[in-house]
VEXDREN-2710 file (C-alpha; in Angstrom, 1 decimal):
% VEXDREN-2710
k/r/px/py/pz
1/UNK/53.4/102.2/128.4
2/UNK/55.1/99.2/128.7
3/UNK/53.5/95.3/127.2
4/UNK/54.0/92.5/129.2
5/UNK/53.0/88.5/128.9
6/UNK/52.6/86.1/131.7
7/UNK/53.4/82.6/131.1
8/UNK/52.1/80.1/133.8
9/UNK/51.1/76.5/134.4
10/UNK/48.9/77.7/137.4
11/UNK/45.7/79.2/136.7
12/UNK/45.7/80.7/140.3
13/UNK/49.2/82.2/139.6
14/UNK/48.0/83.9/136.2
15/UNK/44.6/85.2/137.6
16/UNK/46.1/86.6/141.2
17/UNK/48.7/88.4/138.8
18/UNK/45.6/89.5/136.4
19/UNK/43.6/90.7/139.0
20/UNK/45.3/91.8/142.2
21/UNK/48.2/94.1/140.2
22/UNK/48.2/97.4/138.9
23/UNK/49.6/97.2/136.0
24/UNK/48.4/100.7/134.6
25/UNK/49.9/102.1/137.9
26/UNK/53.2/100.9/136.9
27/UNK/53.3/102.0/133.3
28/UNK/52.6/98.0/131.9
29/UNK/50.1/96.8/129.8
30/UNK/48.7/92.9/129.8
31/UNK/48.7/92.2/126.7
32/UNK/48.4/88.2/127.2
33/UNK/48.7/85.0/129.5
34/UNK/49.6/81.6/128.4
35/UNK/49.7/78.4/130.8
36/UNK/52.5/77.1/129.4
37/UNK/55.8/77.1/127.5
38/UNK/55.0/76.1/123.8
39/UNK/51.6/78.4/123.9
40/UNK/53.5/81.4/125.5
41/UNK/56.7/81.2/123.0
42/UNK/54.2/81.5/120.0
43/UNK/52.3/84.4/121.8
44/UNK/55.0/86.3/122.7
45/UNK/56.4/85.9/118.9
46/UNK/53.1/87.2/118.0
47/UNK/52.6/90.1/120.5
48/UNK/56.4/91.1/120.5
49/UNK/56.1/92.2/124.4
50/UNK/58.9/94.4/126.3
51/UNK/58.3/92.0/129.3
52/UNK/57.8/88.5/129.9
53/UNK/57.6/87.2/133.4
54/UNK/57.6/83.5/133.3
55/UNK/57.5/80.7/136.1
56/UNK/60.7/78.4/135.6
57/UNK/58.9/74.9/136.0
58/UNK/56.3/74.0/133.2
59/UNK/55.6/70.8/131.5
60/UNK/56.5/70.3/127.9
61/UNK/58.6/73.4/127.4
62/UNK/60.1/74.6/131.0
63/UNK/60.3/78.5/131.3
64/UNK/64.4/78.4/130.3
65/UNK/64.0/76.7/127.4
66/UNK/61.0/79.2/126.1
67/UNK/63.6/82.1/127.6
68/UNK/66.2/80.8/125.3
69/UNK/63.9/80.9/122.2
70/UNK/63.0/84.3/123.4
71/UNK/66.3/85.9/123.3
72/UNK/66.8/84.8/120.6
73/UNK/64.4/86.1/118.5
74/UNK/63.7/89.4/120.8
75/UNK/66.8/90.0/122.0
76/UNK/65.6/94.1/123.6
77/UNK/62.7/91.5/125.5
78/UNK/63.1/91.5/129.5
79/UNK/62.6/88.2/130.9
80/UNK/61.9/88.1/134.4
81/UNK/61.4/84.3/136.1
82/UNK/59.0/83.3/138.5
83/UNK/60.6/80.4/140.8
84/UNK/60.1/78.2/144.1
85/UNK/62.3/78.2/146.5
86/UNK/63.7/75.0/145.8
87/UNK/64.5/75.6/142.3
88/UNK/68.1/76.1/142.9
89/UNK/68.8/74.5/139.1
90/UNK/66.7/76.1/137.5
91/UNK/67.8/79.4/138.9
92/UNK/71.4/79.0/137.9
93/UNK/70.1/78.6/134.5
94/UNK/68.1/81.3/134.4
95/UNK/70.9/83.4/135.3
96/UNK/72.8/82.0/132.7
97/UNK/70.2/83.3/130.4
98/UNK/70.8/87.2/131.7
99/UNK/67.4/87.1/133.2
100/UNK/66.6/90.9/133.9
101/UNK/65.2/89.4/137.1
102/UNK/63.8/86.6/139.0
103/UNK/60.6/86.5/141.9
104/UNK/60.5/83.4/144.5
105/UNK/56.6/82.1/144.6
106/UNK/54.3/82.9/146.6
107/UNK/54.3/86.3/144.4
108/UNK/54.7/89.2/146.3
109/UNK/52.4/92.2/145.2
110/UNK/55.4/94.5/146.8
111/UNK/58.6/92.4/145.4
112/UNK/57.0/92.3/142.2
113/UNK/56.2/95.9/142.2
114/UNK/60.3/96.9/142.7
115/UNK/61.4/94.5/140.2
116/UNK/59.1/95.5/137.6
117/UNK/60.3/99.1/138.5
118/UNK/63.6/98.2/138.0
119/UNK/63.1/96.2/134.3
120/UNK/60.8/99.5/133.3
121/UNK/63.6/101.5/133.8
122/UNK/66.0/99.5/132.3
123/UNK/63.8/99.7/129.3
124/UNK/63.7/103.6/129.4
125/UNK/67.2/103.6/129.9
126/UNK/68.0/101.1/126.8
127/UNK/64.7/102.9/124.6
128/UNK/66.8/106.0/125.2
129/UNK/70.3/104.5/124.1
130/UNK/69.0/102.7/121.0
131/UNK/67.2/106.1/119.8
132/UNK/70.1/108.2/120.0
133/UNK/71.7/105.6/118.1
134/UNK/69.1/106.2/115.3
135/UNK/69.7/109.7/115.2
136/UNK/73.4/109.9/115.3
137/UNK/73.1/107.2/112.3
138/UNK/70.7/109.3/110.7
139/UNK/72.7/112.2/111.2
140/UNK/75.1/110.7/110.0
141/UNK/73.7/109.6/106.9
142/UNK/72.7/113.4/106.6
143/UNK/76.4/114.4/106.9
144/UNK/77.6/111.8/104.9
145/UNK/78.1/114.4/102.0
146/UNK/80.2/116.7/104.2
147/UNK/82.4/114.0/105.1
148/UNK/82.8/113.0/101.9
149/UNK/84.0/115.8/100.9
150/UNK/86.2/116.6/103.8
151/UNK/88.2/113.5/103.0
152/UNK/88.2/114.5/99.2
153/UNK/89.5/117.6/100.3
154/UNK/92.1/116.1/102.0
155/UNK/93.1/113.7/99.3
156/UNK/94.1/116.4/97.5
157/UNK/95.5/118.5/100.4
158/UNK/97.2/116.2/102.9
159/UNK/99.5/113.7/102.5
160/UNK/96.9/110.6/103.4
161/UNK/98.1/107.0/105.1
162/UNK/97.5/104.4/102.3
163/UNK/97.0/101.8/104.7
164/UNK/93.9/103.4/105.8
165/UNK/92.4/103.9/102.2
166/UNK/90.5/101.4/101.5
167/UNK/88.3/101.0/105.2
168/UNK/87.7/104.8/104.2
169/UNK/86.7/104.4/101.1
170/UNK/84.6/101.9/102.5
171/UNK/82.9/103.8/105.3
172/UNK/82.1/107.0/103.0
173/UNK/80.9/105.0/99.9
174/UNK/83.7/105.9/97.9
175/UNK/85.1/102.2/96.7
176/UNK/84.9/103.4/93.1
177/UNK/87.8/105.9/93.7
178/UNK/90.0/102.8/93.9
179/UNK/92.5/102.4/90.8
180/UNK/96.0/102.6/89.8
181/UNK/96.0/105.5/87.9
182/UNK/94.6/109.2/88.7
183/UNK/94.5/112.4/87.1
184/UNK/93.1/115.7/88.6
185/UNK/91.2/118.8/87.0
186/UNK/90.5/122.0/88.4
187/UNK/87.2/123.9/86.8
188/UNK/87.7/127.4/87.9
189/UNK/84.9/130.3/87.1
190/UNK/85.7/133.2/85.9
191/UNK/85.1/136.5/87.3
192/UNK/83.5/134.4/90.4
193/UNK/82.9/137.7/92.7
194/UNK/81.3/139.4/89.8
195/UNK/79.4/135.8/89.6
196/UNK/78.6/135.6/93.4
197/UNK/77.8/138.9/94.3
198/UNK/74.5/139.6/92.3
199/UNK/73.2/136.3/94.1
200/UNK/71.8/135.9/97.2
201/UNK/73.1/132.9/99.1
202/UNK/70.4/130.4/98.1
203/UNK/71.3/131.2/94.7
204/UNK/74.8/130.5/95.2
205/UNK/73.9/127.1/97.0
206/UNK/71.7/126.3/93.5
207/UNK/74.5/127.4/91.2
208/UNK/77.4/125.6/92.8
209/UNK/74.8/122.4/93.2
210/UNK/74.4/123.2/88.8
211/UNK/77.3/123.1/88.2
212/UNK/78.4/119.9/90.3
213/UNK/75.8/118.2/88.6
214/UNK/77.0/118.6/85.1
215/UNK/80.4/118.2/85.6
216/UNK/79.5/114.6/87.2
217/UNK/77.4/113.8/84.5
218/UNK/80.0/114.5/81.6
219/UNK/82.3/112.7/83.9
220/UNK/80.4/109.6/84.4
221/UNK/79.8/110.1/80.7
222/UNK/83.4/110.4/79.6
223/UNK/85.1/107.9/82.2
224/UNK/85.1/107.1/85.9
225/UNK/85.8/110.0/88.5
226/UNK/84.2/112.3/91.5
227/UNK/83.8/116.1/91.5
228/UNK/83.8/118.6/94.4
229/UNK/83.6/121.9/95.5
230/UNK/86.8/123.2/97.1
231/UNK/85.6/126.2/97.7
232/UNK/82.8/128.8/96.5
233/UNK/83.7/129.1/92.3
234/UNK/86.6/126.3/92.4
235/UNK/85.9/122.8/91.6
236/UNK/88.0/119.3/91.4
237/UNK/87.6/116.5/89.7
238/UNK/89.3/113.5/90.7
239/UNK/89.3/111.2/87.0
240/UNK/90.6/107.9/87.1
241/UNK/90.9/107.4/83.1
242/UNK/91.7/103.8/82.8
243/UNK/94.0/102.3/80.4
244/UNK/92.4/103.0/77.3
245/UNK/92.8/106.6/77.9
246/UNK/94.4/108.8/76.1
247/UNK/95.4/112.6/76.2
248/UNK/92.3/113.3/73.3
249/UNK/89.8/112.2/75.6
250/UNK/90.8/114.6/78.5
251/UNK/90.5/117.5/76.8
252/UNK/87.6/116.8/75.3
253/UNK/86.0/116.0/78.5
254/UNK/87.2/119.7/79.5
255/UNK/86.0/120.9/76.5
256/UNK/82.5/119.9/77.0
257/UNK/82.6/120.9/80.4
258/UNK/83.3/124.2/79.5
259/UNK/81.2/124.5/76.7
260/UNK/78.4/122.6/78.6
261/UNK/78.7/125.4/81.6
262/UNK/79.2/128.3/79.0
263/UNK/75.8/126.7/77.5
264/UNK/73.4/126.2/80.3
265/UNK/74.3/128.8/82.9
266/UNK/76.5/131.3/80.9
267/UNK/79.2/130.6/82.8
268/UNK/83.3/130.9/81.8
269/UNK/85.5/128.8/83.4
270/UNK/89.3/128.2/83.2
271/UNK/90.1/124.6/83.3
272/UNK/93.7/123.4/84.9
273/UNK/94.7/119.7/83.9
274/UNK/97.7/118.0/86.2
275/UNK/99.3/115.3/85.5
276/UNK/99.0/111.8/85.6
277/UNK/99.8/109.9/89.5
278/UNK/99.4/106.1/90.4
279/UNK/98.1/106.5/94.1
280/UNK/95.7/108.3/95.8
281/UNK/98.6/109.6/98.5
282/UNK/100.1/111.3/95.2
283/UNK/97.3/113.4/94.3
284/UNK/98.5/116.7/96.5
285/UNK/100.9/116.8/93.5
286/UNK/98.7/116.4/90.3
287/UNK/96.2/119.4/92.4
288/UNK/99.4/121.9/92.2
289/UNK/99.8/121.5/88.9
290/UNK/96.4/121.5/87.8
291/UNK/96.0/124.4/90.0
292/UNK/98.9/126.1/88.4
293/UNK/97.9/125.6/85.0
294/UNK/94.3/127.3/86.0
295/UNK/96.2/130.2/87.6
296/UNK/98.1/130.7/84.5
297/UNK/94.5/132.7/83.0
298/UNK/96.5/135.7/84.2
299/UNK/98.4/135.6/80.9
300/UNK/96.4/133.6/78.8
301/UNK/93.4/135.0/79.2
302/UNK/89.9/133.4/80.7
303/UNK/87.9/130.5/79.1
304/UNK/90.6/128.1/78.3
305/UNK/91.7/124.4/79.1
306/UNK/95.1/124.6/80.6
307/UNK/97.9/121.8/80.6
308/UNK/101.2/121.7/82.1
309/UNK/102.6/122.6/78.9
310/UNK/101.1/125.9/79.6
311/UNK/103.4/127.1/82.5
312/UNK/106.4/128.8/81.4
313/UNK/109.4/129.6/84.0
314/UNK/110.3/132.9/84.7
315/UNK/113.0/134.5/83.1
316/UNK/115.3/134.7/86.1
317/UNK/113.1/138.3/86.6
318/UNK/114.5/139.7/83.9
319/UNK/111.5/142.1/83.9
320/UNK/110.9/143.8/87.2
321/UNK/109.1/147.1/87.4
322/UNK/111.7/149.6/87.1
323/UNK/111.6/153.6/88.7
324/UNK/111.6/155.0/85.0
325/UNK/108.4/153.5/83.9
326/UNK/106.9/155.0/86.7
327/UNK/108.0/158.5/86.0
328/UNK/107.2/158.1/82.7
329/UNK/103.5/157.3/83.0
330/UNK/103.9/160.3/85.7
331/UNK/104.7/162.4/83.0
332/UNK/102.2/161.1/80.7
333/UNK/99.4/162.3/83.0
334/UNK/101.0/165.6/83.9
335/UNK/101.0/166.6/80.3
336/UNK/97.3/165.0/79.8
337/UNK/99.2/163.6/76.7
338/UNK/96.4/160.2/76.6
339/UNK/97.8/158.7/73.8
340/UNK/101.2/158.8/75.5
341/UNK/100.1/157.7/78.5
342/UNK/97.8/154.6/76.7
343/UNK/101.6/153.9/74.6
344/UNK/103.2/153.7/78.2
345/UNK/101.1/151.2/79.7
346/UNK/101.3/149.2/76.9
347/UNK/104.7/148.6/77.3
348/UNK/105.0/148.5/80.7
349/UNK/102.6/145.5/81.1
350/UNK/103.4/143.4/78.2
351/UNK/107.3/143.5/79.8
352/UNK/105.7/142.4/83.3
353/UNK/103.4/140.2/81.4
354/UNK/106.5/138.0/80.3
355/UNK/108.1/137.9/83.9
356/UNK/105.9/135.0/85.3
357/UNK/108.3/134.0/88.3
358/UNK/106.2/137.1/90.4
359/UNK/102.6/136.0/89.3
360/UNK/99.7/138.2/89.9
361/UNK/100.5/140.1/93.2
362/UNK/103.4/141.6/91.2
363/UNK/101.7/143.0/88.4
364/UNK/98.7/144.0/91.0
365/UNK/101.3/146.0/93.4
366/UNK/102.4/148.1/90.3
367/UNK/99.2/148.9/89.7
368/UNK/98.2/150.1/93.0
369/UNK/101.6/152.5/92.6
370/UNK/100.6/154.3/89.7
371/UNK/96.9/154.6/91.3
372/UNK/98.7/156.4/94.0
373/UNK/101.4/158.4/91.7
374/UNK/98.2/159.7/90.2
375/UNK/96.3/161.0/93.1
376/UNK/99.5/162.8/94.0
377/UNK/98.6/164.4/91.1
378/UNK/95.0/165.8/91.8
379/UNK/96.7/167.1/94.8
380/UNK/98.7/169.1/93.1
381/UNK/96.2/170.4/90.8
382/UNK/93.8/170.6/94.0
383/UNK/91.5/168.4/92.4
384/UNK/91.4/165.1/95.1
385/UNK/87.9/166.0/96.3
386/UNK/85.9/163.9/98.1
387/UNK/84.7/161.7/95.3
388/UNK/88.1/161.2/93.9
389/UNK/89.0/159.9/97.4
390/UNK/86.2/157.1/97.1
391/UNK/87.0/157.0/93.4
392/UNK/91.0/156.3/94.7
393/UNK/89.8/153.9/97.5
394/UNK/87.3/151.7/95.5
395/UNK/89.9/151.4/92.9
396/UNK/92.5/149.9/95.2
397/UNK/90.1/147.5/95.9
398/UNK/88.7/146.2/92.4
399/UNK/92.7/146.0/91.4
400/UNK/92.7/142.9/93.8
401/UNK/89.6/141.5/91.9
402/UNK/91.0/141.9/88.5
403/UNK/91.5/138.0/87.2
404/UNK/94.2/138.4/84.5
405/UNK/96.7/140.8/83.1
406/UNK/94.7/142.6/80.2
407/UNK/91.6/142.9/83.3
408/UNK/94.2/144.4/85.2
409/UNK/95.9/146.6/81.9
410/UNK/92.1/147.8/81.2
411/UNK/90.9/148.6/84.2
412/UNK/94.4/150.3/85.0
413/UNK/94.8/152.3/82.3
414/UNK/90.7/153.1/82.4
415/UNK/91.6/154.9/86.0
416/UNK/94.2/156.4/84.5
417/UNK/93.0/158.1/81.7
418/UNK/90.0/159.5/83.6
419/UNK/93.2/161.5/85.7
420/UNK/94.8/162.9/82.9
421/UNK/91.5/164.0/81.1
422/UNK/90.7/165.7/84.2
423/UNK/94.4/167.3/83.6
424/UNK/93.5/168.2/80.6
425/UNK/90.6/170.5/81.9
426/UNK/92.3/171.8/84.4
427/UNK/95.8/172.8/82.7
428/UNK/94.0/174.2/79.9
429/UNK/91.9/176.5/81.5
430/UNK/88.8/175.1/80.0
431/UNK/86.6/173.6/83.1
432/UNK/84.4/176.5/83.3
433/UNK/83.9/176.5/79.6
434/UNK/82.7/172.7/80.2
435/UNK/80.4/173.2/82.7
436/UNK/78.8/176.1/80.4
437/UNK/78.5/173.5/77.6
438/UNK/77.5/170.6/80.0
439/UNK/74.4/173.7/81.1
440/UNK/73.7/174.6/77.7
441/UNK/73.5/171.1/76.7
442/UNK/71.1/170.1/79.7
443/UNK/68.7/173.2/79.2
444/UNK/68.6/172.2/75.9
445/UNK/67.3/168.7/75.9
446/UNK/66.0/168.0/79.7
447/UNK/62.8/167.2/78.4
448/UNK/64.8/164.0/77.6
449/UNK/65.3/160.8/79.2
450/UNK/69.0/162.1/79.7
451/UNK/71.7/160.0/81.2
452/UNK/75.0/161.1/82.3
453/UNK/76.1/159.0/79.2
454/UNK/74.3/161.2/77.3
455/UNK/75.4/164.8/78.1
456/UNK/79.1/163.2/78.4
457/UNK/78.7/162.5/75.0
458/UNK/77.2/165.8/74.4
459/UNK/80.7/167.6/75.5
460/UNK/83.4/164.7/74.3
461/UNK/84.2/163.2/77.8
462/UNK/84.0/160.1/79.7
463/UNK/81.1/160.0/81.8
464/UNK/82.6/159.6/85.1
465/UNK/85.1/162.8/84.6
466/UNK/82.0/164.8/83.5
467/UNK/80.5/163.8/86.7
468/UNK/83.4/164.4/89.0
469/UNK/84.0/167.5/87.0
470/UNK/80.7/169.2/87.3
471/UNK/80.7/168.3/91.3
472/UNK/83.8/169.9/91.8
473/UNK/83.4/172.9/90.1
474/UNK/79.6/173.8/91.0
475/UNK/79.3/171.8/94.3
476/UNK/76.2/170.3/93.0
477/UNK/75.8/166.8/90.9
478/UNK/74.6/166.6/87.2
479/UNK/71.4/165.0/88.9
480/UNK/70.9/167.9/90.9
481/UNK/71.2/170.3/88.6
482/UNK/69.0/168.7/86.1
483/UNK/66.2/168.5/88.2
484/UNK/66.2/172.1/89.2
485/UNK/66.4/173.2/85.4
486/UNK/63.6/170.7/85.1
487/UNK/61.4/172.5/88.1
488/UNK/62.0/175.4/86.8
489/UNK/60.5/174.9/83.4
490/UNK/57.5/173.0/85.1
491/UNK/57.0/176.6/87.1
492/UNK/57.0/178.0/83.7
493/UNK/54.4/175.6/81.8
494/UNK/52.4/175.9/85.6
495/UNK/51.3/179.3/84.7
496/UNK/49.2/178.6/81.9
497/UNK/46.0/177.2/83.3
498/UNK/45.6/175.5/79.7
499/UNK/48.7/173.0/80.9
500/UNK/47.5/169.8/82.6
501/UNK/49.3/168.6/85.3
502/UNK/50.1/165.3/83.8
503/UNK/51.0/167.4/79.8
504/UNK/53.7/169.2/82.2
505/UNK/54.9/166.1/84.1
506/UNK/56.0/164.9/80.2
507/UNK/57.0/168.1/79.1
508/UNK/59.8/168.7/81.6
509/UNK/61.4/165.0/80.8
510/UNK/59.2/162.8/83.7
511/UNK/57.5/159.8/82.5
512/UNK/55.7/159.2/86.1
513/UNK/53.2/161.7/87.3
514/UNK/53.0/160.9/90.7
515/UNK/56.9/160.9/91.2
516/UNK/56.6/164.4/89.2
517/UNK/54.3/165.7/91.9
518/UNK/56.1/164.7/95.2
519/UNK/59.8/165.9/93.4
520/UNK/58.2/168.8/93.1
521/UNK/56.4/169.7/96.7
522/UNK/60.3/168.5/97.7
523/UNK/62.2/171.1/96.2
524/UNK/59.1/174.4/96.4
525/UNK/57.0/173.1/99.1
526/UNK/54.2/173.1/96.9
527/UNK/52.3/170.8/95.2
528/UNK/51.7/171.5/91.5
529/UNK/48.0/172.1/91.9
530/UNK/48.9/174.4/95.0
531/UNK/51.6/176.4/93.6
532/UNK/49.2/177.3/90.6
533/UNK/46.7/178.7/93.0
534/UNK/49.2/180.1/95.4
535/UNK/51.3/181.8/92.2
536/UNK/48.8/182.7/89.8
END
């Protein structure tokens, strides 16, 4: 519903238009009447109407002049001028004014009833354009972190026009980014897919937002600067350090950040420092190298504050992986000689360690080729069963996750070692004499709470061999056979009538009677109350 006020000098004018029009009809309200200029300019100030229809002649202040006061101080108001015929002056003026539209007197109920159709849509139109204005600025306002760090991210990516800083730095609220000297800092965490994957997304959201925070704080702390998130487990700060600053203070802003993470959310990070730039345009550069120094973790080891002064050159490849390494670990495995094979990869890594020119992709691909040499190696023995295919595979892929070279030397040599104590077994003619001990061992002590750990270190292996090894050779898993042994001692205890259900639940190694009872209806088909009536 629109509000409109009628300002007229003749009482016959105002009451025909009060009386004789429907107003409702139309979608307008009366909200008031004045008879004349200076009364109708402080009404309409008071009642703020969308509409204002006006005669153009009135003593003291004429129609134009109360249109001009108005505008002014409603400028969305539509004025629409009621005029005689012989008012050609006044008319001119009026449409000087940008009346929305003008009625010659005497008032017709049907003129009057298409112009004001006309302003009411003009109102809808302008209503409509001036509130998706609001919401694109409030949208806006909501995106206003996003673009923020879109531009951030291509200070430090592109190669920006300086000329177009400042108005930027304007627009996003970033003015305090404006200095003469610059310094970047990359705070990378470590192990960040072991970090991310045991969280579920809004827990991500609330740990990168954590950590954001207290790297802004010690930064706002320490000296002037911005932080971002570059992408999930990578974050930049842009420092501007000022002339007092000094080398000192850096790291001991990264030190605190580190130490602050480490403390609060048990987080390690390695933290890359580039060096210093005068404009924003050079920042692309001082990312690299802090980005490089942070990358350099993959030979000095996690939880540090790296410096430029950290990154060596590579020594023209001197140390590239050579045929003979290969057959040597080869031979290592074959001969299930483990201390060999641990002497081997020792070596071999602390050579490709110092030839930094290749980075981690180097070191990673030789990896993967003694993964593979070794599987050739259960084929020969006929040992790559089905679980040392997933084994193989899920290996391949945690070589690409390992985060520096002693990660990717443990895990490595880990696989590794599980192949050649499997060759071991099998060359010595002793894997049905473990499975005997691994069956002794279990019928022995399943009234335990036994883990694989456990009856591992019961027969001298590592757990995942035993368990590969016992699959293979019996076509059952430790799991499996451990619950049968287990049923069949409940059977056993189920023939005394002096047992209690529950007294034979704990004596065969289960600490939940109701799991006891539905494992063993599962495997016999019975219920233990039912198999004690049905078997004795």
């Amino acid at each position: 519903m629109k509000t409109l006020v009628i300002v007229d000098d003749e009482p016959s004018v105002i009451n025909g238009l009060r009386t004789y029009v429907d107003w409702a009809g139309q979608g307008i309200e009366l909200i008031g009447t004045a008879d004349d200029g200076d009364t109708g300019l402080a009404l309409i100030s008071e009642l703020r109407p969308d509409i204002v229809l006006t005669d153009v002649q009135m003593p003291a202040m004429d129609g134009i002049a109360m249109a001009a006061e108005v505008r002014a101080l409603l400028p969305d108001t539509k004025i629409v001028f009621i005029s005689g015929h012989n008012d050609a002056e006044y008319l001119r003026s009026a449409l000087q004014m940008h009346a929305a539209d003008y009625i010659f007197k005497p008032v017709s109920r049907k003129e009057l009833s298409v112009v004001m159709g006309k302003v009411t849509a003009a109102l809808d139109v302008e209503r409509r354009e001036r509130q998706l204005v609001k919401d694109m600025q409030v949208k806006l306002t909501q995106s206003m972190p996003l673009l923020r760090e879109k531009f951030l991210l291509s200070v430090i990516s592109d190669n920006i026009h300086p000329e177009r800083v400042h108005d930027k730095l304007a627009f996003l609220g970033l003015q305090s980014l404006e200095s003469d000297s610059y310094i970047i800092m990359v705070i990378v965490i470590d192990d960040v897919p072991q970090v991310m994957d045991i969280r579920t997304e809004q827990d991500k959201q609330l740990l990168s937002y954590t950590v954001l925070n207290i790297i802004q704080e010690l930064i706002d702390e320490q000296m002037r600067g911005v932080t971002f998130e570059k992408e999930p487990g990578e974050y930049v700060g842009i420092l501007l350090p000022g002339q007092r600053f000094s080398e000192d203070d850096l790291l001991q802003l990264a030190e605190l950040i580190r130490d602050n993470l480490r403390k609060w959310l048990k987080l390690s990070v390695t933290i890359g420092v580039g060096e210093g730039v005068s404009s924003l345009s050079e920042l692309p550069a001082s990312y690299r190298q802090a980005r490089g120094a942070a990358d350099q973790k993959w030979y000095l080891g996690k939880n540090r504050i790296l410096t430029m002064d950290n990154i060596e050159s590579a020594e023209n490849l001197r140390y590239r992986f050579e045929p003979e390494w290969g057959e040597r670990v080869l031979t290592s495995i074959k001969s299930g000689d483990s201390s060999r094979l641990h002497a081997e990869l020792a070596e071999m890594f602390g050579l490709l360690e110092k030839n930094r020119g290749q980075g981690p992709r180097y070191a990673q691909n030789v990896s993967l080729h003694l993964i593979l040499q070794s599987g050739q190696v259960l084929l020969e023995l006929n040992g790559m069963t089905a679980e040392w295919e997933q084994r193989e595979l899920a290996a391949w892929k945690a070589v690409a996750r390992q985060e520096t070279m002693q990660d990717l030397l443990f895990f490595t040599e880990s696989y590794l070692q599980q192949v050649c104590e499997f060759v071991q077994v099998k060359r010595s003619g002793k894997a049905s004499e473990t499975i005997a001990r691994v069956r002794r061992l279990i019928e022995a002590r399943y009234a335990e709470n036994l883990t694989v750990a456990d009856i591992a270190a019961g027969v001298y292996l590592s757990p995942t061999y035993v368990r590969l090894l016992f699959k293979q050779e019996t076509g059952e898993t430790l799991f499996e056979y451990l619950t049968k042994v287990r049923i069949e001692k409940a059977k056993q205890l189920l023939g005394d009538p002096q047992n209690k259900f529950y007294e034979v639940c704990y004596a065969v190694g289960y600490t939940d009677p109701s799991h006891f009872s539905k494992l063993f209806k599962k495997i016999t088909g019975f219920t233990p109350s039912a198999y004690r009536e049905q078997h004795h």
